[in-house]
mmCIF file as Biopython writes it, N, C-alpha, C and O atoms, coordinates in Angstrom:
data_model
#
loop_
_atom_site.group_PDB
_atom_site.id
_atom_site.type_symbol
_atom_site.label_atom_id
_atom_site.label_alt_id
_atom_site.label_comp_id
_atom_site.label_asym_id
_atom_site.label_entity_id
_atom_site.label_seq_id
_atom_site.pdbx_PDB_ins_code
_atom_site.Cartn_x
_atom_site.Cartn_y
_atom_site.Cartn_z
_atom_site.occupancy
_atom_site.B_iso_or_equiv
_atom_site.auth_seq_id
_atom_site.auth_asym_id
_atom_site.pdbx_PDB_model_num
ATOM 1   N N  . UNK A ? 1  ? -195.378 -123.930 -73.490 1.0 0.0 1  A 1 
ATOM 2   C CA . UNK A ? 1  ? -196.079 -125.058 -72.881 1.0 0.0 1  A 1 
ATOM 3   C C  . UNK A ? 1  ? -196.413 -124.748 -71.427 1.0 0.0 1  A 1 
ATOM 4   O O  . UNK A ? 1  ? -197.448 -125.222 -70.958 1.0 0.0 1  A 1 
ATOM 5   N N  . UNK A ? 2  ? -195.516 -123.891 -70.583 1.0 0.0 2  A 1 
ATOM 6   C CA . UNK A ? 2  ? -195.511 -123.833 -69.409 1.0 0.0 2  A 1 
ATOM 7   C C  . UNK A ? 2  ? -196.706 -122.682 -69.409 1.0 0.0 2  A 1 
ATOM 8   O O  . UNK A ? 2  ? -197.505 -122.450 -68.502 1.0 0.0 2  A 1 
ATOM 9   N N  . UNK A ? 3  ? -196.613 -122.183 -70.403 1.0 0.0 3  A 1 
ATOM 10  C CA . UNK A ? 3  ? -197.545 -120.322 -70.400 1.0 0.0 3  A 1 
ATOM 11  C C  . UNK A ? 3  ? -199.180 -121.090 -70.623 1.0 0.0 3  A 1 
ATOM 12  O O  . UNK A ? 3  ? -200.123 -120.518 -70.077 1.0 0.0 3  A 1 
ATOM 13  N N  . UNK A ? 4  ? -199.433 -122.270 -71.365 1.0 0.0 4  A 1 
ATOM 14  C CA . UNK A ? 4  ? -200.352 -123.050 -71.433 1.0 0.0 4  A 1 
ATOM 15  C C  . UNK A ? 4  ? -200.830 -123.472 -70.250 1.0 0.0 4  A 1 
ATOM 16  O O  . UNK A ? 4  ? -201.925 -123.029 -69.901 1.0 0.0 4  A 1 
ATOM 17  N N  . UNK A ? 5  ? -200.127 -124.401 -69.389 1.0 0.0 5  A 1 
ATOM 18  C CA . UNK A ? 5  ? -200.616 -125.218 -68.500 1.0 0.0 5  A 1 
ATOM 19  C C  . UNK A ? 5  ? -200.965 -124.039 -67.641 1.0 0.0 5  A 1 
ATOM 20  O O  . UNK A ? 5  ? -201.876 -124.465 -66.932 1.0 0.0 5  A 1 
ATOM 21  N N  . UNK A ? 6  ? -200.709 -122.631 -67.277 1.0 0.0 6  A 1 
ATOM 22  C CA . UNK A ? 6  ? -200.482 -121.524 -66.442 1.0 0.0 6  A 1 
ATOM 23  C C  . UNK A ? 6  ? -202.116 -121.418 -66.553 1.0 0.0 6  A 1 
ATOM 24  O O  . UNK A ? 6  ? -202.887 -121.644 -65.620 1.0 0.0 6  A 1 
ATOM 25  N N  . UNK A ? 7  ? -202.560 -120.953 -68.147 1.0 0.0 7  A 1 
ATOM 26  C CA . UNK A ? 7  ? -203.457 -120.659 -68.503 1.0 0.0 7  A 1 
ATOM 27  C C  . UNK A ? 7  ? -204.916 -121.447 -68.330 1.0 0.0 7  A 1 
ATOM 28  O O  . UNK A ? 7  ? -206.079 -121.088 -68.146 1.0 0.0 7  A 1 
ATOM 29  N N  . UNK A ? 8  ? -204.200 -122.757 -68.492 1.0 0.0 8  A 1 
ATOM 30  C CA . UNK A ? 8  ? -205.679 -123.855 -67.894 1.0 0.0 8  A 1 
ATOM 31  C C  . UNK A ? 8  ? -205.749 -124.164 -66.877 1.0 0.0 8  A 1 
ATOM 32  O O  . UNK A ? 8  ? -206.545 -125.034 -66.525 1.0 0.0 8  A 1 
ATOM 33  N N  . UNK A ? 9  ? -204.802 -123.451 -65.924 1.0 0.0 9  A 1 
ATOM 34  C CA . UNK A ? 9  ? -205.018 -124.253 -64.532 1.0 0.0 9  A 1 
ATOM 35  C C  . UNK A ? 9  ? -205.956 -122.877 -63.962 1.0 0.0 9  A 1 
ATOM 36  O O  . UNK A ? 9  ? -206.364 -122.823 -62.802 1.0 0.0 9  A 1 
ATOM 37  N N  . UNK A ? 10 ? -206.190 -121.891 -64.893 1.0 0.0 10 A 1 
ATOM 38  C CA . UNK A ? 10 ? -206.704 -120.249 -64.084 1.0 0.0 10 A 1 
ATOM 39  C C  . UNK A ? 10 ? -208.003 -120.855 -64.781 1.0 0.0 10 A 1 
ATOM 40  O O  . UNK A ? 10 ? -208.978 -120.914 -64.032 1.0 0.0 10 A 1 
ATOM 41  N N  . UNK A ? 11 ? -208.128 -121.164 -65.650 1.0 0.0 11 A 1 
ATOM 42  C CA . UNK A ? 11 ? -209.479 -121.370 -66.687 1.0 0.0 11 A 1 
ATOM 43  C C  . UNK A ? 11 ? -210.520 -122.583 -65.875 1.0 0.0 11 A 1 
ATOM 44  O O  . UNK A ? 11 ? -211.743 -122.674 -65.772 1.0 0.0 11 A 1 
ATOM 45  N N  . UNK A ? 12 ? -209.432 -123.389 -65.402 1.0 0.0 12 A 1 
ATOM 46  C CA . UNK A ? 12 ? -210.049 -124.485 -64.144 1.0 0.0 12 A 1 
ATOM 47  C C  . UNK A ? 12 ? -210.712 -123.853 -63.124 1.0 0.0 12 A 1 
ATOM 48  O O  . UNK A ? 12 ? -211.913 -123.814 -62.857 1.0 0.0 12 A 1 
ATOM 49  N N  . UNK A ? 13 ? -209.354 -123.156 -62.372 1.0 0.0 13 A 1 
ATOM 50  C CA . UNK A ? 13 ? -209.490 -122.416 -61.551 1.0 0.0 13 A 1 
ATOM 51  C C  . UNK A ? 13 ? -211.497 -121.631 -61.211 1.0 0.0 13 A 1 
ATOM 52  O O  . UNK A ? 13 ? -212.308 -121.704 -60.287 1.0 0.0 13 A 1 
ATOM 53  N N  . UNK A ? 14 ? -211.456 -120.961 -62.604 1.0 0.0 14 A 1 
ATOM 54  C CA . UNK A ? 14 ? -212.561 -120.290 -62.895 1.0 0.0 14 A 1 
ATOM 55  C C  . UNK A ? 14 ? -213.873 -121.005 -63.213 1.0 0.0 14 A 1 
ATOM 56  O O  . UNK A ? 14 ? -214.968 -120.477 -63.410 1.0 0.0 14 A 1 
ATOM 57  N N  . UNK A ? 15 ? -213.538 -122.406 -63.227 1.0 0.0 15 A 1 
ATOM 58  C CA . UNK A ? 15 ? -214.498 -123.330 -63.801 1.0 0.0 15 A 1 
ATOM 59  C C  . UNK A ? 15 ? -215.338 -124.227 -62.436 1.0 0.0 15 A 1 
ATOM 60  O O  . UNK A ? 15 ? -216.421 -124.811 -62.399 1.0 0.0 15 A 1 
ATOM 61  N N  . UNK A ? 16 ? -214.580 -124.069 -61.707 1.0 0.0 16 A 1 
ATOM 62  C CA . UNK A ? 16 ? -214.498 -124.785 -60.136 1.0 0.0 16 A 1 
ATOM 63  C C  . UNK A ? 16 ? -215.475 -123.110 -59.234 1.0 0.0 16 A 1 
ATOM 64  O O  . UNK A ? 16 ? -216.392 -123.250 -58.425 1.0 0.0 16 A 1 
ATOM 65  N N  . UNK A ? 17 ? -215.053 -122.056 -59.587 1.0 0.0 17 A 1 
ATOM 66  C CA . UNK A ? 17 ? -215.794 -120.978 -59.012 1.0 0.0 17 A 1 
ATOM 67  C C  . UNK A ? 17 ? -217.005 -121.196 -59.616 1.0 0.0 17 A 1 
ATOM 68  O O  . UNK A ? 17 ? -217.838 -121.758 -58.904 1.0 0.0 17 A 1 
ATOM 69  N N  . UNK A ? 18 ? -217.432 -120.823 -61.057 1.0 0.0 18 A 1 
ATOM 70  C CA . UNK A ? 18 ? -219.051 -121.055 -61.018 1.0 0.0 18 A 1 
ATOM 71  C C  . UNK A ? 18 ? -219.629 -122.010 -60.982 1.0 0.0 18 A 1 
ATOM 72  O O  . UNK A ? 18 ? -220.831 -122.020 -61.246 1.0 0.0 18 A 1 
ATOM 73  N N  . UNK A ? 19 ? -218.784 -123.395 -60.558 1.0 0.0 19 A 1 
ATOM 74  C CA . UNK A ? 19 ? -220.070 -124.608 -60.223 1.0 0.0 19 A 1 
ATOM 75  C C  . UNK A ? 19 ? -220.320 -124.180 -58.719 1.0 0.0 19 A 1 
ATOM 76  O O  . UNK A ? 19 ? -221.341 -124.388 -58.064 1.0 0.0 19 A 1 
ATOM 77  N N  . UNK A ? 20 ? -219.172 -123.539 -58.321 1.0 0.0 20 A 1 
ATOM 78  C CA . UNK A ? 20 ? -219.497 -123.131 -56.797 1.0 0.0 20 A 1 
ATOM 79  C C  . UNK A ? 20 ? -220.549 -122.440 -56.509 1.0 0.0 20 A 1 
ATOM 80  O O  . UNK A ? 20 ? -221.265 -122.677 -55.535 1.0 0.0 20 A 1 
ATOM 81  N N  . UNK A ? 21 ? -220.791 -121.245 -57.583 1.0 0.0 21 A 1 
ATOM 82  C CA . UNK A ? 21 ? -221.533 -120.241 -57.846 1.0 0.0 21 A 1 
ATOM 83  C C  . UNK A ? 21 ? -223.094 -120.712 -57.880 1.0 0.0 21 A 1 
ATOM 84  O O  . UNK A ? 21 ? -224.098 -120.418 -57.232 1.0 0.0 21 A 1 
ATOM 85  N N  . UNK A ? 22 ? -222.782 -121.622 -59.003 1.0 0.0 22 A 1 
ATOM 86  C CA . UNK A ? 22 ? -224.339 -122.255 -59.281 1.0 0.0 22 A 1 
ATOM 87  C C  . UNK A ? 22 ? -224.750 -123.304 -59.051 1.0 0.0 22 A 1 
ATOM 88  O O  . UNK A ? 22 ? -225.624 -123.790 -59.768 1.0 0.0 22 A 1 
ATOM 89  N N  . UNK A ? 23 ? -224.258 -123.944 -58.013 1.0 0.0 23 A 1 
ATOM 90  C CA . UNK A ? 23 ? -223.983 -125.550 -57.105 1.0 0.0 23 A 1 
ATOM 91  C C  . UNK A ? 23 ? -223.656 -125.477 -56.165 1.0 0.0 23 A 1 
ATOM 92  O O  . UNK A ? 23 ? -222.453 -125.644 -55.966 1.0 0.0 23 A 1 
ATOM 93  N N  . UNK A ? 24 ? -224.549 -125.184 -55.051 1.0 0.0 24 A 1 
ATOM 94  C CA . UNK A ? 24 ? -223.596 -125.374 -53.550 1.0 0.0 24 A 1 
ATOM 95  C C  . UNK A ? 24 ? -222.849 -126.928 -53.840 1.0 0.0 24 A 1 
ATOM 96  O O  . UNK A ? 24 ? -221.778 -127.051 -53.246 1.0 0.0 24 A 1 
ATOM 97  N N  . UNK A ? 25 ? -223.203 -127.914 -54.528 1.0 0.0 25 A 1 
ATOM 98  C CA . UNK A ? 25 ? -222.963 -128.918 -54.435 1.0 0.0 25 A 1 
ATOM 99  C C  . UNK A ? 25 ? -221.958 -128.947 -54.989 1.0 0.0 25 A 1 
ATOM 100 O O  . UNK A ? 25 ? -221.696 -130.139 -55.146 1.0 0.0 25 A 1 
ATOM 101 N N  . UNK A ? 26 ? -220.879 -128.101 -55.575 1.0 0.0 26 A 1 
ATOM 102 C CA . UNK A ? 26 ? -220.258 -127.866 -56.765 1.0 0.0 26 A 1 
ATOM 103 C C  . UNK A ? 26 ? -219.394 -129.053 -56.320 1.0 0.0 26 A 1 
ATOM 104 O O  . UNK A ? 26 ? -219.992 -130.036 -56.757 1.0 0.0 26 A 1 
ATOM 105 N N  . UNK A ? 27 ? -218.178 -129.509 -55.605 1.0 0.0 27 A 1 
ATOM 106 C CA . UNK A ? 27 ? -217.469 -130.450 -55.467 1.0 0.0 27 A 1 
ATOM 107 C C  . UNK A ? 27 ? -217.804 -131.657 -55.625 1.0 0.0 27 A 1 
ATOM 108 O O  . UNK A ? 27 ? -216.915 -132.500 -55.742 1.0 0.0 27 A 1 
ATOM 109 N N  . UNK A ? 28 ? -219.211 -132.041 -55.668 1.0 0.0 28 A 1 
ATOM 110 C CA . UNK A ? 28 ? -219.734 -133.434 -55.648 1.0 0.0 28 A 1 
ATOM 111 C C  . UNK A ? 28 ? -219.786 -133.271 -57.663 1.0 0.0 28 A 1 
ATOM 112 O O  . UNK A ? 28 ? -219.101 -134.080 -58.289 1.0 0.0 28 A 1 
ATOM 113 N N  . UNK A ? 29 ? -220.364 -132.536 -58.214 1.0 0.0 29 A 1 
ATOM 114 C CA . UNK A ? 29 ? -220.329 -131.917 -59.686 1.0 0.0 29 A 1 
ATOM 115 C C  . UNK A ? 29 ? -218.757 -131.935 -60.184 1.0 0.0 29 A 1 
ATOM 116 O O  . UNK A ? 29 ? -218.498 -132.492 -61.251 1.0 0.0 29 A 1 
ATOM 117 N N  . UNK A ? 30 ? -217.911 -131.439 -59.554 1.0 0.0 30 A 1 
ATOM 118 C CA . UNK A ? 30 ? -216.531 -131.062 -60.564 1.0 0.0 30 A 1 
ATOM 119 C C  . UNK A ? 30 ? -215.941 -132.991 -60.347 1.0 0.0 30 A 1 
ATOM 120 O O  . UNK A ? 30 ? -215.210 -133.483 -61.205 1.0 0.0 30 A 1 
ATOM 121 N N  . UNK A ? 31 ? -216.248 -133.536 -59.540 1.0 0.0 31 A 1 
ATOM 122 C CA . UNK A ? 31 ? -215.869 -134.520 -59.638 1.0 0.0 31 A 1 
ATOM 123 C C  . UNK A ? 31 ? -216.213 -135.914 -60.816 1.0 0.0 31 A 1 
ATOM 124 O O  . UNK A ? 31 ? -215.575 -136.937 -61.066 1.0 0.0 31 A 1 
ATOM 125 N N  . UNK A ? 32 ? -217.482 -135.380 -61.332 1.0 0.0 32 A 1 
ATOM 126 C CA . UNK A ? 32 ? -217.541 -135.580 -62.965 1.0 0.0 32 A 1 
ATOM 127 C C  . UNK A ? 32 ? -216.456 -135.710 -63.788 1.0 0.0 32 A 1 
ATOM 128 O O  . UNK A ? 32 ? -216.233 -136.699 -64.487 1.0 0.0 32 A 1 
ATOM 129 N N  . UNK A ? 33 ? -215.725 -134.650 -63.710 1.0 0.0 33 A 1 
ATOM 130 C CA . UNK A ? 33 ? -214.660 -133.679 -64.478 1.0 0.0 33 A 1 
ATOM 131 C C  . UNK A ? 33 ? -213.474 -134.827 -64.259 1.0 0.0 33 A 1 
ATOM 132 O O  . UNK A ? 33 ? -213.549 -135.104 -63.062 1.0 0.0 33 A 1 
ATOM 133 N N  . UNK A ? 34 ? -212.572 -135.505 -64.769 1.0 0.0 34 A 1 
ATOM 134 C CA . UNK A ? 34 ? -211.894 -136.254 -64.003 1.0 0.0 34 A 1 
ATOM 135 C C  . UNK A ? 34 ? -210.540 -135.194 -64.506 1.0 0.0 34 A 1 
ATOM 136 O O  . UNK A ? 34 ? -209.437 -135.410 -64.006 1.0 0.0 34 A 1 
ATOM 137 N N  . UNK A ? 35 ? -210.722 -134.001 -65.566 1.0 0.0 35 A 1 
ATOM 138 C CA . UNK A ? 35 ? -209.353 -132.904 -65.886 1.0 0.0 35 A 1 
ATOM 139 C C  . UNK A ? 35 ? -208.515 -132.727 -64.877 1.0 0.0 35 A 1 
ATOM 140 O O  . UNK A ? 35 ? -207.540 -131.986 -65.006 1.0 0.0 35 A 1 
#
């Protein structure tokens, strides 16, 4: 469970980089996301 949450918080992690990538706006965007 712990090796899980490890795994989605990098997968987030990575999910938060390409709105960055392809959104300067990305923080106003991940805030959609309520994960």
């Amino acid at each position: 469970m712990v090796i899980a949450a490890f795994l989605f918080s990098l997968k987030m992690k990575n999910f938060i980089r390409l709105t960055w990538i392809t959104n300067p706006s990305g923080k106003r965007m991940f805030s959609l996301f309520p994960i």
